[in-house]
FIGU-663961 format. One record per residue (C-alpha): z, x, y negated; residue in one letter. Coordinates in nm, 4 decimals. Layout:
BEGIN
SEZA/zz/xx/yy/r
SEZA/Z/X/Y/A
...
This chain:
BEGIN
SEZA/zz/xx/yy/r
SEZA/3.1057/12.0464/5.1140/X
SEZA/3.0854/12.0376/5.5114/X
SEZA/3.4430/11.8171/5.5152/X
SEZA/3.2375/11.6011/5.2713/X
SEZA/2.9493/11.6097/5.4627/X
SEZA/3.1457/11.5589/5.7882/X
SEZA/3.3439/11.2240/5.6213/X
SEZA/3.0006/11.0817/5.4948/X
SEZA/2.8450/11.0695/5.8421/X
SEZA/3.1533/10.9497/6.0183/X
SEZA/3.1488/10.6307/5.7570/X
SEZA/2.7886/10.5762/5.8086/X
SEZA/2.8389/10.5989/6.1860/X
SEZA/3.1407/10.3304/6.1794/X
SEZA/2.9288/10.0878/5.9319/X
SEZA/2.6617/10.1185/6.1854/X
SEZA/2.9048/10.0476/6.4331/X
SEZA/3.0236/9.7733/6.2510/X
SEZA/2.7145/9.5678/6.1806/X
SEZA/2.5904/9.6116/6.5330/X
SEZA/2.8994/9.3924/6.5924/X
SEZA/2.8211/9.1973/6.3592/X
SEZA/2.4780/9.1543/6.4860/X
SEZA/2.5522/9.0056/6.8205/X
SEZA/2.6917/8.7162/6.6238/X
SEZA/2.4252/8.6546/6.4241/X
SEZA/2.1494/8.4379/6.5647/X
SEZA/1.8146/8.6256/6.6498/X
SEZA/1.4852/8.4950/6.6797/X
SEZA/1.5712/8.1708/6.5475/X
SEZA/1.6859/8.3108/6.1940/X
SEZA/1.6029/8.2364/5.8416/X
SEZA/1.4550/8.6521/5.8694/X
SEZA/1.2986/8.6058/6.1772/X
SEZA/1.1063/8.2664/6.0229/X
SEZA/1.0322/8.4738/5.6908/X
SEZA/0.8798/8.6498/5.9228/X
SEZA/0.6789/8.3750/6.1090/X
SEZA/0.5758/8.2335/5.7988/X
SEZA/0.4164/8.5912/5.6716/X
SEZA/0.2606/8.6182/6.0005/X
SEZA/0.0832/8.2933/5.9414/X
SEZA/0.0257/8.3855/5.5483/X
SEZA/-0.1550/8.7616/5.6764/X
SEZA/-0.3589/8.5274/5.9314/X
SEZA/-0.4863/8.2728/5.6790/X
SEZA/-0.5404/8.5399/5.4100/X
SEZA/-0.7860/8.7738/5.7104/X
SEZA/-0.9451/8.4355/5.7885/X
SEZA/-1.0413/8.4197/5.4566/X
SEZA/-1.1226/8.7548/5.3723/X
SEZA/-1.3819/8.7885/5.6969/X
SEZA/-1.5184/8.4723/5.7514/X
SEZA/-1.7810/8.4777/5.5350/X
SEZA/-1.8828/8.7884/5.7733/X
SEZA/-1.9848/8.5153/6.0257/X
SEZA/-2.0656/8.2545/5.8469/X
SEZA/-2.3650/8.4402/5.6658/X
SEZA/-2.6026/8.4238/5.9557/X
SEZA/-2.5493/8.0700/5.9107/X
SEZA/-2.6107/8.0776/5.5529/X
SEZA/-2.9394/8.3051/5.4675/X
SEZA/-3.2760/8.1996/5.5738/X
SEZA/-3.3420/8.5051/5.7922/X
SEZA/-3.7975/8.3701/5.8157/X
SEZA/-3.8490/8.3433/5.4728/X
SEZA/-3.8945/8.6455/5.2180/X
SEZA/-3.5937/8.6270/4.9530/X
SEZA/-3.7625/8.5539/4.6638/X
SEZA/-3.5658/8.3301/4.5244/X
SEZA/-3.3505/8.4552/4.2626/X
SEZA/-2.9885/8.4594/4.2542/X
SEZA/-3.0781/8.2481/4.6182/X
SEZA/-3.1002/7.8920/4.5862/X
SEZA/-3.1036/7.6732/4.8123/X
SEZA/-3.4557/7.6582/5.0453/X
SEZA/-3.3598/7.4263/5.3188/X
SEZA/-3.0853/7.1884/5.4747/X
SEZA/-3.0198/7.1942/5.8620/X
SEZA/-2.8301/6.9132/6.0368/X
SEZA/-2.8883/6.6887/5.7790/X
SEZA/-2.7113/6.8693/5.5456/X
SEZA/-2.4332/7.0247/5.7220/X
SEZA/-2.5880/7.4031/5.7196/X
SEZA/-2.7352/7.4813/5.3799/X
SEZA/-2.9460/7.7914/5.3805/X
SEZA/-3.0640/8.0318/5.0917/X
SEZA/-3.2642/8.3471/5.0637/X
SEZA/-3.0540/8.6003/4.9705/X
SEZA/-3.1771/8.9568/5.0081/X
SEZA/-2.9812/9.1962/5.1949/X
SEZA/-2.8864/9.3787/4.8892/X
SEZA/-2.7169/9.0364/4.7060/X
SEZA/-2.5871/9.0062/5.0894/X
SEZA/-2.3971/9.3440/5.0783/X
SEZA/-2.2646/9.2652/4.7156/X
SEZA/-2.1437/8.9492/4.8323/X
SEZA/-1.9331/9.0869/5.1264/X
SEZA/-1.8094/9.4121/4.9622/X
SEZA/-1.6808/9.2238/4.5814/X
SEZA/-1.3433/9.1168/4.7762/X
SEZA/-1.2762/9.5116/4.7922/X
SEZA/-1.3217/9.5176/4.4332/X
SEZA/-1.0584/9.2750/4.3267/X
SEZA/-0.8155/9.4181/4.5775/X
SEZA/-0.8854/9.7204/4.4910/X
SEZA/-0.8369/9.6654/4.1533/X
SEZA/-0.4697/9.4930/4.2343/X
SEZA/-0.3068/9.7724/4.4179/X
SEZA/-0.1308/9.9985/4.1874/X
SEZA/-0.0426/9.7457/3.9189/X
SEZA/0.1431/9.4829/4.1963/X
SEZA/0.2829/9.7864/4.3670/X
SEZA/0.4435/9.8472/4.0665/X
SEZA/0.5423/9.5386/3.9343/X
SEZA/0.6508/9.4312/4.2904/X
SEZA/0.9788/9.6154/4.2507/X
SEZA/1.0366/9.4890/3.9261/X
SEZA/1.0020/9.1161/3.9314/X
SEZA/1.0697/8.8334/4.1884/X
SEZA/0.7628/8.7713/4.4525/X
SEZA/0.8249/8.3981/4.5221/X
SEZA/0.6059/8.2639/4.2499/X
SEZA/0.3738/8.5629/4.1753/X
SEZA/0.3002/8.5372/4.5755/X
SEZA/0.2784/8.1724/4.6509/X
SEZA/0.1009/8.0826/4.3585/X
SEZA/-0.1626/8.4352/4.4684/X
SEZA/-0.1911/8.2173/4.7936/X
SEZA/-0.2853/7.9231/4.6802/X
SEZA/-0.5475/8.0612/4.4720/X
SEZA/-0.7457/8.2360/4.7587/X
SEZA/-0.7359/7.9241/4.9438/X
SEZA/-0.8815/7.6977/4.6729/X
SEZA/-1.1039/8.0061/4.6137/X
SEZA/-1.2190/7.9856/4.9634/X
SEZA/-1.3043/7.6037/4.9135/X
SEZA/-1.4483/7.6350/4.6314/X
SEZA/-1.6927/7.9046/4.7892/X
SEZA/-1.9674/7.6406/4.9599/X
SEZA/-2.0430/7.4850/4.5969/X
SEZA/-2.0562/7.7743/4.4385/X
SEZA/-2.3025/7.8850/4.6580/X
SEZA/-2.5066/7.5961/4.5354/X
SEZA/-2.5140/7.7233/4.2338/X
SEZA/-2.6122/8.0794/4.2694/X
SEZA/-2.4807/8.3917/4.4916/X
SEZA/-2.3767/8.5140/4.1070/X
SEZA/-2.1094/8.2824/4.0811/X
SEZA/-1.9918/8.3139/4.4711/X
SEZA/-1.9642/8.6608/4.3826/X
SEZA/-1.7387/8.5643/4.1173/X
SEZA/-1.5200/8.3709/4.3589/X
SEZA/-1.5430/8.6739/4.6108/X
SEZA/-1.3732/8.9203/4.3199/X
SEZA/-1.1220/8.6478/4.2440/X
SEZA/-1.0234/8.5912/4.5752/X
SEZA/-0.9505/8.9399/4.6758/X
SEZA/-0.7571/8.9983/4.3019/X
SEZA/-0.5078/8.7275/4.4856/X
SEZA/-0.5254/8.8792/4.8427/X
SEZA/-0.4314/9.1903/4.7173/X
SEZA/-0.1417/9.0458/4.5648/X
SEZA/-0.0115/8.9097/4.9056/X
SEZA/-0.1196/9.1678/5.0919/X
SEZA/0.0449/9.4250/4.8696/X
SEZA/0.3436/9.1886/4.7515/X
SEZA/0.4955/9.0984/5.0597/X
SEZA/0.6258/9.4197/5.1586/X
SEZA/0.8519/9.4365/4.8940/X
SEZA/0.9966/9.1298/5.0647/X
SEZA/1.1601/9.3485/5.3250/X
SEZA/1.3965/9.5999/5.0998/X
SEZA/1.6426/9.2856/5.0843/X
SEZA/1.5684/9.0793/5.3948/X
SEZA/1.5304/9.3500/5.6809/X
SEZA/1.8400/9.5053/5.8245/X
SEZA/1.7578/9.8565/5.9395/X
SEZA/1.7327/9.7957/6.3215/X
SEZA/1.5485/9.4910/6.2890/X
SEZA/1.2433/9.6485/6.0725/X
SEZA/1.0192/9.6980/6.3633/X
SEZA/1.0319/9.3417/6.5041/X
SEZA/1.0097/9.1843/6.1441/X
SEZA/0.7136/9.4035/5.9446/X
SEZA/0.5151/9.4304/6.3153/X
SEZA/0.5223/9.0589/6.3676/X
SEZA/0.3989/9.0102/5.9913/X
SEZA/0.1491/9.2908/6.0002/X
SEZA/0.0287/9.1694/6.3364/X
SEZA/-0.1346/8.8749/6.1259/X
SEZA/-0.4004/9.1094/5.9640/X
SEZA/-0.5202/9.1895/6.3672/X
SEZA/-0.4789/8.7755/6.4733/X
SEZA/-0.6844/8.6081/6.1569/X
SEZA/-1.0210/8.7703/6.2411/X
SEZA/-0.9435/8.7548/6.6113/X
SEZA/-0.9277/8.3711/6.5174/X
SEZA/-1.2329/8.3613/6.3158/X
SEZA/-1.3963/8.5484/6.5336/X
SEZA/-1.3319/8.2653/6.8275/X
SEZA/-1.3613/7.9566/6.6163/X
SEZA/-1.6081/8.0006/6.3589/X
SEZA/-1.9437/7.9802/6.5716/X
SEZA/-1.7966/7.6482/6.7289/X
SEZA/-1.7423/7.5149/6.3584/X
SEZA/-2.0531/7.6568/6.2344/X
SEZA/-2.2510/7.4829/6.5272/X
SEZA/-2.0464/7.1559/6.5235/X
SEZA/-1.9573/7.0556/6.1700/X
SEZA/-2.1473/7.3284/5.9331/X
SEZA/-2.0639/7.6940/5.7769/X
SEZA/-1.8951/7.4794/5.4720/X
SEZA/-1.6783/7.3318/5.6987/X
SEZA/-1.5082/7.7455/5.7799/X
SEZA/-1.4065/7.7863/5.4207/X
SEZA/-1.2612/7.4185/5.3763/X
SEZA/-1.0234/7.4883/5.7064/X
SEZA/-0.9261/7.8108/5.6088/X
SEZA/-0.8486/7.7217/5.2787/X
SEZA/-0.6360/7.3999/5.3737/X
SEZA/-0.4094/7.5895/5.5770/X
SEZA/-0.4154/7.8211/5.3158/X
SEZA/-0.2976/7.5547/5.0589/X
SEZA/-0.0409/7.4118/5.3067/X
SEZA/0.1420/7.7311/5.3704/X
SEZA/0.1613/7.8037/5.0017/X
SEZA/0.3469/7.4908/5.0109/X
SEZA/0.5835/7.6310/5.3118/X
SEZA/0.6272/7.9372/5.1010/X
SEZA/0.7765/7.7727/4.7656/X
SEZA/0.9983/7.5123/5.0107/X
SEZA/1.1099/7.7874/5.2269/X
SEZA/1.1470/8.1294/5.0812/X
SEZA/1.3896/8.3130/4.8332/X
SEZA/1.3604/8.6886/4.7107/X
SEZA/1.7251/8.6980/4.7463/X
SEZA/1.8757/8.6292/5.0837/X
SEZA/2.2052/8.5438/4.9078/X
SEZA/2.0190/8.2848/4.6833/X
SEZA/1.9198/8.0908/4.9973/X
SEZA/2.0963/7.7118/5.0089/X
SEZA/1.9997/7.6751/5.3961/X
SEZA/2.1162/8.0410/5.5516/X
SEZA/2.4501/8.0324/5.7562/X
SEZA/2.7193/8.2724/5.5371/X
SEZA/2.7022/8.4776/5.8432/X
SEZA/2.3591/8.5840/5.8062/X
SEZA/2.3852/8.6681/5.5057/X
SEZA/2.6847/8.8762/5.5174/X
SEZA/2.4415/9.0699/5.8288/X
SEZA/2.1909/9.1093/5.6365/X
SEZA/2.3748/9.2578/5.2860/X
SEZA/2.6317/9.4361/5.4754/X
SEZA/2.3471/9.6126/5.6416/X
SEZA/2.2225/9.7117/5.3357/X
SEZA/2.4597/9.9470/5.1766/X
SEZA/2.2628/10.1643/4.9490/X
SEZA/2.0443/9.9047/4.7953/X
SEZA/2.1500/9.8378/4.4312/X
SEZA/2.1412/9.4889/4.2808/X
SEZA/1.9950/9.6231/3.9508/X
SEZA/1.6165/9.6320/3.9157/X
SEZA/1.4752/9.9861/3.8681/X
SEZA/1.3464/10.1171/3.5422/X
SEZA/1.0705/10.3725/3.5832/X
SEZA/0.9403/10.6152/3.8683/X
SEZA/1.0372/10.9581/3.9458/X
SEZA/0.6436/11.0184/3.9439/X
SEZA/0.7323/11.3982/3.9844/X
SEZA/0.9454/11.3856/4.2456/X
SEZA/0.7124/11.2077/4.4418/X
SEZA/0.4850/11.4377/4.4297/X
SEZA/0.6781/11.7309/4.5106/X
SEZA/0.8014/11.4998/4.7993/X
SEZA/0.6408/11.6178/5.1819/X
SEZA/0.7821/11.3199/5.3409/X
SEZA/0.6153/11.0910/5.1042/X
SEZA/0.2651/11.2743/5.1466/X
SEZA/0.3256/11.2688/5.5025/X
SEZA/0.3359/10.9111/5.5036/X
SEZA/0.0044/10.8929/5.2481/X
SEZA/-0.1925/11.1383/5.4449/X
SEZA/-0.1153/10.9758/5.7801/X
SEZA/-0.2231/10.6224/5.6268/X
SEZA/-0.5480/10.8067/5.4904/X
SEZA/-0.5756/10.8987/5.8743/X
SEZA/-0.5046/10.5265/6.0205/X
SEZA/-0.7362/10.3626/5.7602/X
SEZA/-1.0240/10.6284/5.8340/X
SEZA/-1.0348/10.6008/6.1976/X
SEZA/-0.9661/10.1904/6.1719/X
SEZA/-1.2784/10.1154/5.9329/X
SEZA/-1.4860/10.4010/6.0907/X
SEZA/-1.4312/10.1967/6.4864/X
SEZA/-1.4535/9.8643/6.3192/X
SEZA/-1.7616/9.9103/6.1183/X
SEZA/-1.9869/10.1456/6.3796/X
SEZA/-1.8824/9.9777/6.7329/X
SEZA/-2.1817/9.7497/6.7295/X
SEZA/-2.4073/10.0501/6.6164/X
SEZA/-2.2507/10.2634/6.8902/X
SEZA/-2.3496/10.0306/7.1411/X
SEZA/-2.6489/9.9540/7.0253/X
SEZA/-2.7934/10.3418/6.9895/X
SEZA/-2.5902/10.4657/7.3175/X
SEZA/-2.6473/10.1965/7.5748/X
SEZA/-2.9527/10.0333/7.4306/X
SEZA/-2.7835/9.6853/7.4022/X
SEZA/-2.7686/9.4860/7.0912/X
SEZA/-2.4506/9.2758/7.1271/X
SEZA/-2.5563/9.0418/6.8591/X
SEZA/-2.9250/8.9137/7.0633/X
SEZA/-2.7773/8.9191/7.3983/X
SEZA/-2.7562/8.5807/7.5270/X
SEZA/-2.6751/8.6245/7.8995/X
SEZA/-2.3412/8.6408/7.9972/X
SEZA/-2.0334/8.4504/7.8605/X
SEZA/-1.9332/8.7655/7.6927/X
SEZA/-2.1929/8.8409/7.4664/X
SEZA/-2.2176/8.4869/7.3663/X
SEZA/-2.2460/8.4804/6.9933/X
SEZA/-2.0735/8.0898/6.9927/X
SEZA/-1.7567/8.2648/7.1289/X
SEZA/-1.7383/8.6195/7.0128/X
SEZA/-1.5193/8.7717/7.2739/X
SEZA/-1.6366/9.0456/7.3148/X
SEZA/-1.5727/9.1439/7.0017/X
SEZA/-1.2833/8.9707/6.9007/X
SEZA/-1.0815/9.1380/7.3099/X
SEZA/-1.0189/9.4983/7.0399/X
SEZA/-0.8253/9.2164/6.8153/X
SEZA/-0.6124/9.0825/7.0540/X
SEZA/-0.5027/9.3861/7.2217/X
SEZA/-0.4351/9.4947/6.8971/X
SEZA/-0.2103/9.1871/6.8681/X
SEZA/0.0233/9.2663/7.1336/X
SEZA/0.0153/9.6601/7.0783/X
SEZA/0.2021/9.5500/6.7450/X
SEZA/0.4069/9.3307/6.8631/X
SEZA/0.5172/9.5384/7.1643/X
SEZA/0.5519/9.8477/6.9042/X
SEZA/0.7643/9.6529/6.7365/X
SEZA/1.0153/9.5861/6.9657/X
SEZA/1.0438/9.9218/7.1718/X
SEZA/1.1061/10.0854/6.8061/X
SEZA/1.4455/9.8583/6.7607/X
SEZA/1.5484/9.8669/7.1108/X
SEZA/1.4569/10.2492/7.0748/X
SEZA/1.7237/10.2458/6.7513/X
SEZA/1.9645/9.9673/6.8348/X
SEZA/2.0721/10.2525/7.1755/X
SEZA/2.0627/10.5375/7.0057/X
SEZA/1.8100/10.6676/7.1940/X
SEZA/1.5979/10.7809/6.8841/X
SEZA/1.6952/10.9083/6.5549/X
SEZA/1.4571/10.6533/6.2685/X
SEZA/1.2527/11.0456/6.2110/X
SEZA/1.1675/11.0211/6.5722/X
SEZA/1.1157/10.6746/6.6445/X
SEZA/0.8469/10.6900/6.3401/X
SEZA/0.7323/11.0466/6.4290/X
SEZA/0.6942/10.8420/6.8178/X
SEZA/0.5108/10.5373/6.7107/X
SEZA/0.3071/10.7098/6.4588/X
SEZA/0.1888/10.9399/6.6636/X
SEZA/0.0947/10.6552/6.9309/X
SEZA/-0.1161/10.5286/6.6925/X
SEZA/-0.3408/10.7962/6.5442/X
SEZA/-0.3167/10.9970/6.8970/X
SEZA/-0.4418/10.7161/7.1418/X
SEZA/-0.7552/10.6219/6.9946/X
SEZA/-0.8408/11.0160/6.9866/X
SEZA/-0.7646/11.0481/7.3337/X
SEZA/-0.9750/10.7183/7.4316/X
SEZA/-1.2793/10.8212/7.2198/X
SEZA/-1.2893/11.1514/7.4558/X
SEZA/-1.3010/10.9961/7.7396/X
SEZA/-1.5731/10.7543/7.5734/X
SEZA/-1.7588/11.0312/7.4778/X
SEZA/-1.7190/11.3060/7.8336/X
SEZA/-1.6042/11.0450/8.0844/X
SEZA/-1.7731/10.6617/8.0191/X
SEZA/-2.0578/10.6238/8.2689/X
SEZA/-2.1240/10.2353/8.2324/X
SEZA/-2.1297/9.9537/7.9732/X
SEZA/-1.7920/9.8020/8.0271/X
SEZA/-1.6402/10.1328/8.1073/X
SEZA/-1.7379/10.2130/7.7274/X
SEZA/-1.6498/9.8501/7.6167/X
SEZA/-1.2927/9.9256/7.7889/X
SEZA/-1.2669/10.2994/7.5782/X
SEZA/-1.3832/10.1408/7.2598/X
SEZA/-1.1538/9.8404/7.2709/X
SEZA/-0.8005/10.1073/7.3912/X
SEZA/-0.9487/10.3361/7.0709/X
SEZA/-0.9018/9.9962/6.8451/X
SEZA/-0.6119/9.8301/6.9432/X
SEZA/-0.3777/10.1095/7.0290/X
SEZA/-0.3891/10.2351/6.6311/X
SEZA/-0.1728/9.9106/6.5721/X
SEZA/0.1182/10.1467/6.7051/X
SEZA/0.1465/10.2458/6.3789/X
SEZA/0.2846/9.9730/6.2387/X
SEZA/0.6255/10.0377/6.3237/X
SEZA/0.5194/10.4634/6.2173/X
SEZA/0.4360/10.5557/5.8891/X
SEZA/0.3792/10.1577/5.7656/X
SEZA/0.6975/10.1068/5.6970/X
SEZA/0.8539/10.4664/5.7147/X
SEZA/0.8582/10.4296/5.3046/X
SEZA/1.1256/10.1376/5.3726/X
SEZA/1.3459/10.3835/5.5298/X
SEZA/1.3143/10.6964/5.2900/X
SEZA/1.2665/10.5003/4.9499/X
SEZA/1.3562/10.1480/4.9587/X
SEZA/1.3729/10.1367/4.5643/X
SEZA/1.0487/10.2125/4.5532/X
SEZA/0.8767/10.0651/4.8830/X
SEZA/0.6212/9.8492/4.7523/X
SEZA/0.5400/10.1149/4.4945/X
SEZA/0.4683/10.3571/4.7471/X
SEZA/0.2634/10.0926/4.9894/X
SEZA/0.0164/9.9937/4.7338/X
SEZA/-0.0428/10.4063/4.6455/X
SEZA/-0.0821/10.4940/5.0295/X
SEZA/-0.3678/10.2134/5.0996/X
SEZA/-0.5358/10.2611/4.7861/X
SEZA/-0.5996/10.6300/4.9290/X
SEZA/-0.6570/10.4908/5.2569/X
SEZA/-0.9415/10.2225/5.1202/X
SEZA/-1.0773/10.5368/5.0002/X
SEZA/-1.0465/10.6916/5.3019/X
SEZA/-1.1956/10.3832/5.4853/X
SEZA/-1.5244/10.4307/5.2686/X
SEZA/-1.5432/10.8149/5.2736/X
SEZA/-1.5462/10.7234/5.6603/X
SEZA/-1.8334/10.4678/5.6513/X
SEZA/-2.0705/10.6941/5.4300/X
SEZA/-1.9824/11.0241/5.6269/X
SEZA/-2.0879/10.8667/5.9240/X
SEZA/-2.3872/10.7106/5.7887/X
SEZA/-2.5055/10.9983/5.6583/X
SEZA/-2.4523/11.1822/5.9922/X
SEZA/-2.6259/10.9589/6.1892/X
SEZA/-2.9489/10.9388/5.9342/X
SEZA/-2.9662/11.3688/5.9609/X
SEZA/-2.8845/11.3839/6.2982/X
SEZA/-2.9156/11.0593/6.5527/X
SEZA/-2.9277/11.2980/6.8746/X
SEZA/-2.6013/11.4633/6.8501/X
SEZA/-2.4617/11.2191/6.5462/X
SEZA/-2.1896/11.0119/6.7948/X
SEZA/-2.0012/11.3567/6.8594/X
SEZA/-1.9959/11.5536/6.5110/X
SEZA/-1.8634/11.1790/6.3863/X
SEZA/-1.5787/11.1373/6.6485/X
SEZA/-1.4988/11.4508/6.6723/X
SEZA/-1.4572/11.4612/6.2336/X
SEZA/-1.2121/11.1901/6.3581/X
SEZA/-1.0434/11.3425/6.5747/X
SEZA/-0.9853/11.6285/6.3822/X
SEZA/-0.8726/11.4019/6.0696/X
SEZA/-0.6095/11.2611/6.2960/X
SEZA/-0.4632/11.5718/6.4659/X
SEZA/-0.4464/11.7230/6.1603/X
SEZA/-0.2886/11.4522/5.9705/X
SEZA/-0.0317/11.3624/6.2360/X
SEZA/0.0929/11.6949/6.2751/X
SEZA/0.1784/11.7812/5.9139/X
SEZA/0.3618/11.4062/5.9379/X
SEZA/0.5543/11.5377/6.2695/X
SEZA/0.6460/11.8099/6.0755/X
SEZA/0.7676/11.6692/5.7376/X
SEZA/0.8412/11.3194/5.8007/X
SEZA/1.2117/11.1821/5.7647/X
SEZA/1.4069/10.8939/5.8084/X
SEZA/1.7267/10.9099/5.5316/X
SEZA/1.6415/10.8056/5.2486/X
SEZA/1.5297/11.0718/4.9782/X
SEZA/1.7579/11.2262/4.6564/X
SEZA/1.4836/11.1344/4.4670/X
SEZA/1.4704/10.7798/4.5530/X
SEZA/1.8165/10.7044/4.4817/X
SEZA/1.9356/10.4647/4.1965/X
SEZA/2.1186/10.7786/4.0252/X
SEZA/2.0142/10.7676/3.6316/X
SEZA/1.9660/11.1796/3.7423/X
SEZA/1.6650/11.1377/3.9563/X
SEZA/1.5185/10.9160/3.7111/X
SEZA/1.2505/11.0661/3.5128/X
């Protein structure tokens, strides 16, 4: 068994060996995998604009004097001779409105997990696309018509996000050789971070210039024309592609030993859950998605509370300027480059040898649930000013984006069969996790305001520790018995 053992590493060592030669030959950046990539990155952005600009847009859109009497919120007035409809909608059809995209994703996850690993994405994504982008046209006239049917649109639209955003990473089992899968998934995952960054920047300036309508019409072009990039451009298979060079192909399936042509036939449900590695890659994305929604959602309450300063009625100063959002969209952009920075140290980290894959997602994972517990800390025992606290708040947001090249895609490297399977399970828990997070901390600041900021960060910080140390402890980077295509682990 060792001589076996022995030979079976020495052949895995030569074919790495061998396609790192290989590799040098094969064009980098400007690659059919690297412009999958690009065009993913662009896809994420477009489907976050989307998804958040109605966010921004409804300040714009509800009469904020009048009482909202008006059912189902018709419209009560015009603005710029008609460019800036308004309606009273209550703050209770308000909240429904902005929470029924979580429905439909919500609703999406397991089943295109699932079916992800079973059937080819072209189609089933470009088509999911297209509909949230003539969704998000469609959302001004609906609006005329009642906040019932926008509603409507709202589940509908995040039924098709969900589809990309849960799709796509099935993508990567066939088109991401092993040392490039930090640079490719942490450029496309980077979009999520850049589209409300974007909106963030561009909406007020739209809103002011040509009308809220005008947001959902842009959005939902580009949307429309990238779908159109995506049906010209992609293949599921990178062998099927007309346009690649034969060399990178031959990089890309040569670097891809133990993936088996044949589709997969059912899930070794019990295995997975007997699996630590797995559940330390759930558990730390519980963790990620806890602290993310909890820093996201209660920044602007933090500030407001601790230092006295709403950043939404501030009006002097180019940084609180609510035509050009910077202040708040600086955490997006930082978060930007962390990924994209993560995502090339973790290749360069594997393409030397410097790192085993365990380590180099045991590194990067702990990067990104670590850092923003050692920046809320010093927000909470060392921050003596406003922009020293902006500075802590905006290192405890961005640096989390470390993760991307941690337990996001450690699934790709311990059950490729079964990635997009295991992708769709680990953010349905964290979505859970993300609201657990947002009605904890409510709750805790309505009991106790005085000493709420601590017991909530520290909760945090104690959700992350824990969580990244049983992943340092379990977490692997072979793939698992259990996920290979062996009719023995099949169950």
């Amino acid at each position: 068994m060792q001589v076996h053992g022995d030979q079976t590493h020495k052949q895995e060592e030569k074919h790495q060996m061998e396609n790192q030669c290989l590799a040098k030959k094969v064009p980098g950046f400007c690659s059919f995998r690297y412009g999958l990539a690009v065009v993913l990155h662009f896809c994420n952005i477009v489907i976050m604009a989307q998804r958040v600009c109605l966010n921004l847009t409804m300040v714009a859109m509800v009469n904020r004097t009048e009482p909202p009497h008006l059912p189902n919120g018709s419209a009560v007035e015009r603005l710029d001779d008609g460019k800036n409809p308004v309606y009273s909608w209550s703050l209770d059809i308000q909240g429904l409105i902005l929470s029924s995209v979580l429905f439909g994703m919500v609703v999406v996850q397991i089943p295109v997990g699932y079916l992800s690993g079973l059937y080819p994405m072209k189609r089933i994504l470009g088509f999911s696309m297209l509909l949230s982008s003539v969704l998000s046209m469609l959302i001004p006239p609906a609006a005329q018509a009642g906040a019932a049917l926008v509603i409507v649109c709202r589940v509908l639209q995040g039924v098709a996000q969900g589809i990309v955003s849960t799709g796509q990473h099935e993508i990567w089992v066939k088109w991401a050789p092993p040392l490039e899968r930090g640079r490719l998934t942490s450029m496309t995952l980077s979009g999520f971070v850049m589209g409300p960054f974007i909106v963030l920047l561009v909406s007020g300036f739209i809103c002011d210039l040509l009308g809220w309508p005008m947001v959902f019409y842009i959005f939902g072009i580009f949307g429309c024309i990238l779908s159109l990039c995506w049906f010209l451009l992609f293949y599921d298979d990178p062998k099927d592609h007309p346009y690649m060079s034969s060399r990178e192909k031959a990089y890309i399936t040569s670097s891809l030993p133990q993936q088996v042509s044949s589709r997969r036939q059912s899930l070794p449900i019990k295995a997975m859950l007997k699996s630590l590695p797995l559940w330390a890659i759930i558990i730390n994305t519980f963790a990620f998605i806890w602290s993310n929604s909890l820093l996201v959602t209660y920044t602007p309450t933090f500030i407001n509370t601790v230092l006295h300063v709403n950043i939404r009625e501030v009006h002097s100063g180019f940084l609180f300027a609510p035509q050009n959002g910077l202040l708040s969209s600086l955490s997006y952009l930082l978060a930007y480059i962390c990924g994209i920075v993560a995502g090339q140290l973790a290749d360069f980290l594997l393409s030397r040898k410097i790192f085993s894959v365990a380590n180099v997602r045991k590194l990067f994972s702990t990067l990104g649930i670590l850092s923003p517990v050692i920046f809320i800390m010093c927000l909470l025992y060392l921050s003596s000013s406003f922009y020293s606290t902006i500075i802590f708040l905006t290192l405890a947001n961005s640096t989390l984006s470390f993760s991307f090249c941690g337990q996001h895609i450690n699934a790709l490297d311990i059950a490729p069969s079964y990635y997009g399977f295991i992708k769709a399970v680990s953010a349905l828990i964290g979505m859970i996790g993300g609201l657990i997070s947002s009605a904890v901390a409510g709750l805790i600041l309505n009991q106790d305001p005085e000493n709420a900021w601590h017991k909530i960060f520290f909760l945090m910080s104690g959700i992350n520790v824990t969580c990244i140390t049983f992943y340092n402890v379990f977490a692997k980077g072979e793939i698992q018995d259990w996920a290979k295509e062996t009719k023995n682990t099949r169950l």
